[in-house]
Each structure stands twice: as structure tokens, then as C-alpha cells.
C-alpha atoms as one frame of an Amber mdcrd trajectory, in Angstrom:
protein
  39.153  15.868 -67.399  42.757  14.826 -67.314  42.487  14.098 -63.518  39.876
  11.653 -63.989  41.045   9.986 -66.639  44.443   9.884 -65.087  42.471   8.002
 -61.641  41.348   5.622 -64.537  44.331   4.916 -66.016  46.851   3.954 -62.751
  44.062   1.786 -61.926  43.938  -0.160 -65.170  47.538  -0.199 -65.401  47.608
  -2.041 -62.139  45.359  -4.235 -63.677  42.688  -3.510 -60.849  39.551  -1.399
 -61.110  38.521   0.665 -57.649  35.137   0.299 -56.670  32.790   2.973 -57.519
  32.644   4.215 -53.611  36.314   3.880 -53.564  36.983   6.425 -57.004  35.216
   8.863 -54.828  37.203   8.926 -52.361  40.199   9.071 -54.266  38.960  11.882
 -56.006  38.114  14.051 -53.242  41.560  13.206 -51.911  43.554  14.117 -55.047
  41.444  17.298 -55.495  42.251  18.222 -51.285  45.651  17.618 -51.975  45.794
  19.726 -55.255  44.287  22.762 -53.911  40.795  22.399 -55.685  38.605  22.216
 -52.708  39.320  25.005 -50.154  38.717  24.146 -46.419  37.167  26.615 -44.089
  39.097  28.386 -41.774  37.687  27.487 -38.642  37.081  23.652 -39.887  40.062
  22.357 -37.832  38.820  23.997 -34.343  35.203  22.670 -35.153  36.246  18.906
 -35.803  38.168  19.557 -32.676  35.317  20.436 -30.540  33.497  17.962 -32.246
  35.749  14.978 -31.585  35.983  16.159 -28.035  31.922  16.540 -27.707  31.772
  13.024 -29.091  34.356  11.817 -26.821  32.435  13.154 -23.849  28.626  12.316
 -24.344  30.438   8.092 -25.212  32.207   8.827 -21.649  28.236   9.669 -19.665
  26.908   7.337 -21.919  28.926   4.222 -20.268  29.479   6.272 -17.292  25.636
   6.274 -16.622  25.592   9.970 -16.066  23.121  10.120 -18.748  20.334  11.003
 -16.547  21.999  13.064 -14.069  23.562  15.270 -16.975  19.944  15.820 -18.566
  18.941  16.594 -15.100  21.494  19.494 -14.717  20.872  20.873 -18.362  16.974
  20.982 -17.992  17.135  21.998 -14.541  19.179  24.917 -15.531  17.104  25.877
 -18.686  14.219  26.110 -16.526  12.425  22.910 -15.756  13.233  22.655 -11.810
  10.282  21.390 -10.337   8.814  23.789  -7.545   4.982  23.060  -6.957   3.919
  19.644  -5.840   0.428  19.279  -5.821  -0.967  16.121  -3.441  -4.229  15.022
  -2.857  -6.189  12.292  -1.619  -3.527  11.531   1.214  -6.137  11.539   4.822
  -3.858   8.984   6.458  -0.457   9.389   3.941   2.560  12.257   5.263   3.044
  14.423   1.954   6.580  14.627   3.403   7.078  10.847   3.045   5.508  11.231
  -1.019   8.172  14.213  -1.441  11.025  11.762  -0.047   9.845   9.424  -2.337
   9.735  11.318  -5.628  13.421  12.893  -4.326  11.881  15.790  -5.329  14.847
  18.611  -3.043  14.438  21.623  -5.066  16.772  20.769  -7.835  14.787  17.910
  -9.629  14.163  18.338 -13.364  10.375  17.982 -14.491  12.141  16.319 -17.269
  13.867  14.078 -15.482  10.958  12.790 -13.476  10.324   9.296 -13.839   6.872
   8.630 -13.567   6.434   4.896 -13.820   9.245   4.600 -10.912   6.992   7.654
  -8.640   4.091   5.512  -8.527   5.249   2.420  -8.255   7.181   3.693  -5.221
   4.129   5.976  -4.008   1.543   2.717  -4.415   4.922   0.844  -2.015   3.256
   2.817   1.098   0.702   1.372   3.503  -1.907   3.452   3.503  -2.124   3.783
  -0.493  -3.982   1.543  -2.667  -3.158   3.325  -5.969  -1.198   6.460  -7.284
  -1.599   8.704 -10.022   1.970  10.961 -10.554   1.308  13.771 -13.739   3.752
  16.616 -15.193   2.130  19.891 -15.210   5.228  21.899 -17.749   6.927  23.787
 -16.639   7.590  23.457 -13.413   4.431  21.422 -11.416   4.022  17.520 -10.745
   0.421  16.336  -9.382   0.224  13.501  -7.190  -3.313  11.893  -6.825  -3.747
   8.870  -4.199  -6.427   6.711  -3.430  -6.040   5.351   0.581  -6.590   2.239
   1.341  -9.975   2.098   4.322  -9.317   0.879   7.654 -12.212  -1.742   8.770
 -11.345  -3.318  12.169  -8.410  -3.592  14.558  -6.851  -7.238  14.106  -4.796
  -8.279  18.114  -2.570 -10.891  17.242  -0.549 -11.875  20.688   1.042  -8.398
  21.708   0.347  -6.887  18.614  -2.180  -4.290  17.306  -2.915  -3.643  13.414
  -5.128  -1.989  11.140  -7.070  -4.092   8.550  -8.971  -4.065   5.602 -12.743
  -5.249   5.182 -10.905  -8.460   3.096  -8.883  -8.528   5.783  -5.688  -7.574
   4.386  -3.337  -5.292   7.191  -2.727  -1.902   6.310  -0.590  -0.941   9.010
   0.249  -0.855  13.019  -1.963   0.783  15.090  -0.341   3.934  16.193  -2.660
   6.284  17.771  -6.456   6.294  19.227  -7.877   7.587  16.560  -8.868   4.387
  15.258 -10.222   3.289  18.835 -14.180   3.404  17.140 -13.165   0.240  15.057
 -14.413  -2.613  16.172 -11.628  -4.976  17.192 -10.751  -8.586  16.328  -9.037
 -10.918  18.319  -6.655 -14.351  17.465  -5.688 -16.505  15.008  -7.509 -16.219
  11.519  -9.583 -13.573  12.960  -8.794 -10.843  10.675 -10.087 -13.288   7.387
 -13.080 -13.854   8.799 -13.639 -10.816  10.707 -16.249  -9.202   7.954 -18.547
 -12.022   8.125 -19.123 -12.375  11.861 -19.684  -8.834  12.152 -22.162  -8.347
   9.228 -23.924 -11.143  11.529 -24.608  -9.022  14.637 -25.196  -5.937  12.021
 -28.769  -7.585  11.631 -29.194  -6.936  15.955 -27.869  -3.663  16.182 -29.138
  -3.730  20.260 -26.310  -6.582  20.682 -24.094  -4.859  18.050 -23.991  -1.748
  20.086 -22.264  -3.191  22.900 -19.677  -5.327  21.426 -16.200  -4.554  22.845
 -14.446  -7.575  21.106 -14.388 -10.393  18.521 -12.539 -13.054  20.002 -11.751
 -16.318  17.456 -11.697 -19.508  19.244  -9.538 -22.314  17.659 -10.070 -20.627
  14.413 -13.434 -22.019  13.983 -15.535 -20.042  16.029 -16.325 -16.702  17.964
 -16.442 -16.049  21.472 -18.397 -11.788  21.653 -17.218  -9.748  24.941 -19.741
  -7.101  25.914 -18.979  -3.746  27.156 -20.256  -5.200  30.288 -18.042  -7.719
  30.743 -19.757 -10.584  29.506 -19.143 -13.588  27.292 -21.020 -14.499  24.778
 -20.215 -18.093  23.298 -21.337 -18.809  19.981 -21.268 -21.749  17.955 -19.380
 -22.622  14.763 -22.590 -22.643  12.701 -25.731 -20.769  12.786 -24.844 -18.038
  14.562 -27.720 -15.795  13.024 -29.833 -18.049  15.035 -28.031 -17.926  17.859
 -27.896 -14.204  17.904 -31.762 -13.970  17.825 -32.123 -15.991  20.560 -29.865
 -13.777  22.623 -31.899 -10.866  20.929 -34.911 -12.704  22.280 -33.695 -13.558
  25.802 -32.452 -10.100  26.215 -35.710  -8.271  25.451 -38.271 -10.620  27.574
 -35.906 -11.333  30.320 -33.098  -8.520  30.118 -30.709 -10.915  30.340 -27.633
  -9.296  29.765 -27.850  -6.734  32.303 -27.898  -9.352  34.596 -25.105 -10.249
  37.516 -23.415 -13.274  34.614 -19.798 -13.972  33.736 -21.164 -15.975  30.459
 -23.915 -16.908  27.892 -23.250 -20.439  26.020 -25.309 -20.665  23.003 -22.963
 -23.555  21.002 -25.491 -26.128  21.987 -28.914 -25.214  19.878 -31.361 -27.021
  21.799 -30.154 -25.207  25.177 -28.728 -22.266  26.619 -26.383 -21.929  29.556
 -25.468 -19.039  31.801 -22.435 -18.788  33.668 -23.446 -16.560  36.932 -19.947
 -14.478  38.097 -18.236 -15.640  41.687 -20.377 -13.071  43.348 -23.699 -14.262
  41.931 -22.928 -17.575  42.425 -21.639 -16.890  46.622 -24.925 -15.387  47.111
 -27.274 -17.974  45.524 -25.202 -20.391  47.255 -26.343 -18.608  50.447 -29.709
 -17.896  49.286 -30.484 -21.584  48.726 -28.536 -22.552  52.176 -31.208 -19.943
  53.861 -34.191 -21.624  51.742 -32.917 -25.119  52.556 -32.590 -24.037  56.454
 -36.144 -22.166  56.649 -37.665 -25.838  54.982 -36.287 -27.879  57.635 -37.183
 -25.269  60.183 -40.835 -25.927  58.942 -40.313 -29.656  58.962 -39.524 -29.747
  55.191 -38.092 -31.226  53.081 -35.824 -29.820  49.836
């Protein structure tokens, strides 16, 4: 009772009143100092280690070890991540997705970060999404949806993959992809899925298709496994295509000795014979001009 009252009385005979928080404080440090409130005997080596713990986590903190410290701890307790489970990759190397995730052995599940896997994962050519999921303790599952190669896109020297929109997926590497049909020239890739859902409606034709070969950007010029050229025009070329389909089955005209079929102009069709056709019908008409005037006449 005395000690309080005696807390009380310095301050009023100062002519200043402590603040309520402030008597509290000045208790506790007149009863410390007295010998009223006995401190623990380890309390000086636990505010030590406590200071120093503080001291340390405020140095990782603005170090930015933060992450690689949890990634040691968890790693150690347990959480290393050892099974990778991928699917959905035809066309993707799992050991470009393991580079990716930096995933070496020692990588905490914890420590995983999943938004920054699959936004790295979904970076690669071939894949058009990615799912990344922790499987505790010590799994991650990595699900991928590919991207689907339509058509081989030539443009100058260069050979890519693309997309049915037309969108490249990657350089052509191998011969794998040798079925595709391929596109050739400026702006052919965009329109590339139009032109051939055209000829899909004559599969005869279709079938013997080697390339799709854009002309000024505006229209198509079709080379046949044969060797011949097909010219069609910028519009209509459904038409266009069944009259070829036409000429083809009453005449077999595409299995004849020509270097080209013009079919830009609707109301007529012209066919380009090749230098060999055309040096013997040169010398077949010569013969048929020489046996007329032989018979007295005329051409």
C-alpha cells in the first residue's frame, strides 16, 4: 500500500500526474528493482536467443532469402519433391517441363510456386494450357493440353508448323509431320483453312494435292502430285473446282501430258501443254499440214 501511494505522491508533488499506462510501468519497475518480482533463471539466455532470432529472420527478410530459407527447412522436414507426374505432353520433352519447374531433387513441395509453373509451362510451343497440382507430401502433377498441328506454312527458306487459325506453333524439325498438307507464301497460313475445306468437298482432286501456293495474297495457285498447276481464281473457287472435277472425270484431264490448268477466267478454261507436248503437236500439225498439201489441200 505504501508503495503505491508513495508513486502517487512524488507525482503530485511534482505537480504532474503520470498517465495511467505510464503508473504501470513505474510500478513494475520499482517492484523489479525492490526484489518483489523474481526473474527466471534462464530469462537472460532466452531474450538473448530471442533478440538474436529476431535479428536474423529481419536480416532474410530484406535479404530476400525468405524463400530459399523455407525451402531448406521444409525440404529437410520432409517435403522434397520426388515424383513428377506429366501427362498430356505427345509433342512436349518432360525434361524441358522438369527444367522449367527447377524441380533438381532438392525442391520443397512447399516452396513450389504454382502460378509461376504454369505460366512458364503454358510459355512452350507446343502447349496451349497447363494445369501444375501438389500431391503432399512429396508429388506435383503436371497436366498439358498440346496445341494441334494443321498444315506446314513455307515462308521463303523457312518451314513451320501451324494451327487450323493459322497461328505457328513451331519449326518444322523432323518428317513426321510430312502427311500435313503444306502451304506456300505470303498470307498463306491465315487463309490456309478455308482453301482447303474447299477441295475437302472433291476429295478425287484433294487426294493429290502436293501444295497450296498463295499468289499475291489474293489467290491460290494447287500443284498436283503430278506436277501440274492448277490456277484458280480469287472468287468462286468451289465452282471452279467442280469444273476441274468435271473435266477430269469425262475427259481425264489431269493425267494428261499438261504443265497447267487456268480456271481464273469463268467463262473459259485454258491448258498449258508441257515443252514436250507442245514439240510434238508442233510436229504433228507440221505432218498434217504437209500430208494436205501433198493431197492438194489446203489448211
Amino acid at each position: 500500500m505504501g508503495g503505491r501511494y508513495g508513486v502517487a505522491s512524488v507525482s503530485a508533488g511534482e505537480g504532474r500526474v503520470l498517465p495511467r499506462p505510464m503508473r504501470r510501468v513505474v510500478r513494475f519497475v520499482v517492484s523489479l528493482c525492490s526484489g518483489r518480482i523474481a526473474i527466471p533463471a534462464h530469462a537472460g539466455k532466452v531474450s538473448l536467443v530471442g533478440f538474436y532470432s529476431a535479428v536474423a529472420l529481419y536480416g532474410i527478410v530484406v535479404g530476400g532469402h525468405g524463400p530459399a530459407v523455407v525451402q531448406a527447412v521444409t525440404t529437410g522436414a520432409g517435403f522434397a519433391v520426388e515424383d513428377v507426374r506429366v501427362s498430356g505432353n505427345e509433342h512436349t520433352s518432360e525434361i524441358d517441363i522438369l527444367q522449367l519447374l527447377g524441380l533438381d531433387g532438392s525442391t520443397s513441395l512447399l516452396g513450389l510456386d504454382i502460378a509461376s509453373a504454369r505460366a512458364a509451362l503454358s510459355d512452350l510451343p507446343w502447349v496451349e494450357s497447363a494445369e501444375v497440382r501438389k500431391i503432399y507430401p512429396r508429388a506435383v502433377e503436371v497436366v498439358l493440353r498440346e496445341r494441334q498441328a494443321y498444315g506446314i506454312w513455307q515462308h521463303g527458306t523457312e518451314l513451320s508448323l501451324i494451327e487450323k487459325s493459322g497461328s505457328v506453333i513451331a519449326p518444322l524439325r523432323d518428317n513426321k509431320f510430312a502427311s500435313l498438307p503444306l502451304f506456300v507464301g505470303r498470307d498463306a497460313e491465315t487463309a490456309a483453312a478455308a482453301v482447303e475445306g474447299e477441295f475437302s468437298k472433291f476429295p478425287e482432286i484433294a487426294s493429290r494435292v502436293k501444295a497450296f501456293v498463295r499468289v499475291a495474297g489474293r489467290r491460290w495457285d494447287i500443284h498436283l502430285d503430278n506436277g501440274v498447276v492448277v490456277k484458280l481464281p480469287e472468287d468462286d473457287i468451289g465452282v471452279a473446282l467442280a469444273k476441274l472435277s468435271r473435266l477430269d472425270a469425262e475427259q481425264r484431264l489431269l493425267e494428261r501430258d499438261i504443265a497447267a490448268v487456268d480456271l481464273r477466267l469463268p467463262d473459259r478454261t485454258t491448258i498449258q501443254l508441257t515443252p514436250g507436248a507442245q514439240e510434238r503437236r508442233l510436229v504433228a500439225v507440221e505432218e498434217r499440214r504437209k500430208m494436205l498439201k501433198k493431197a492438194g489441200l489446203s489448211i
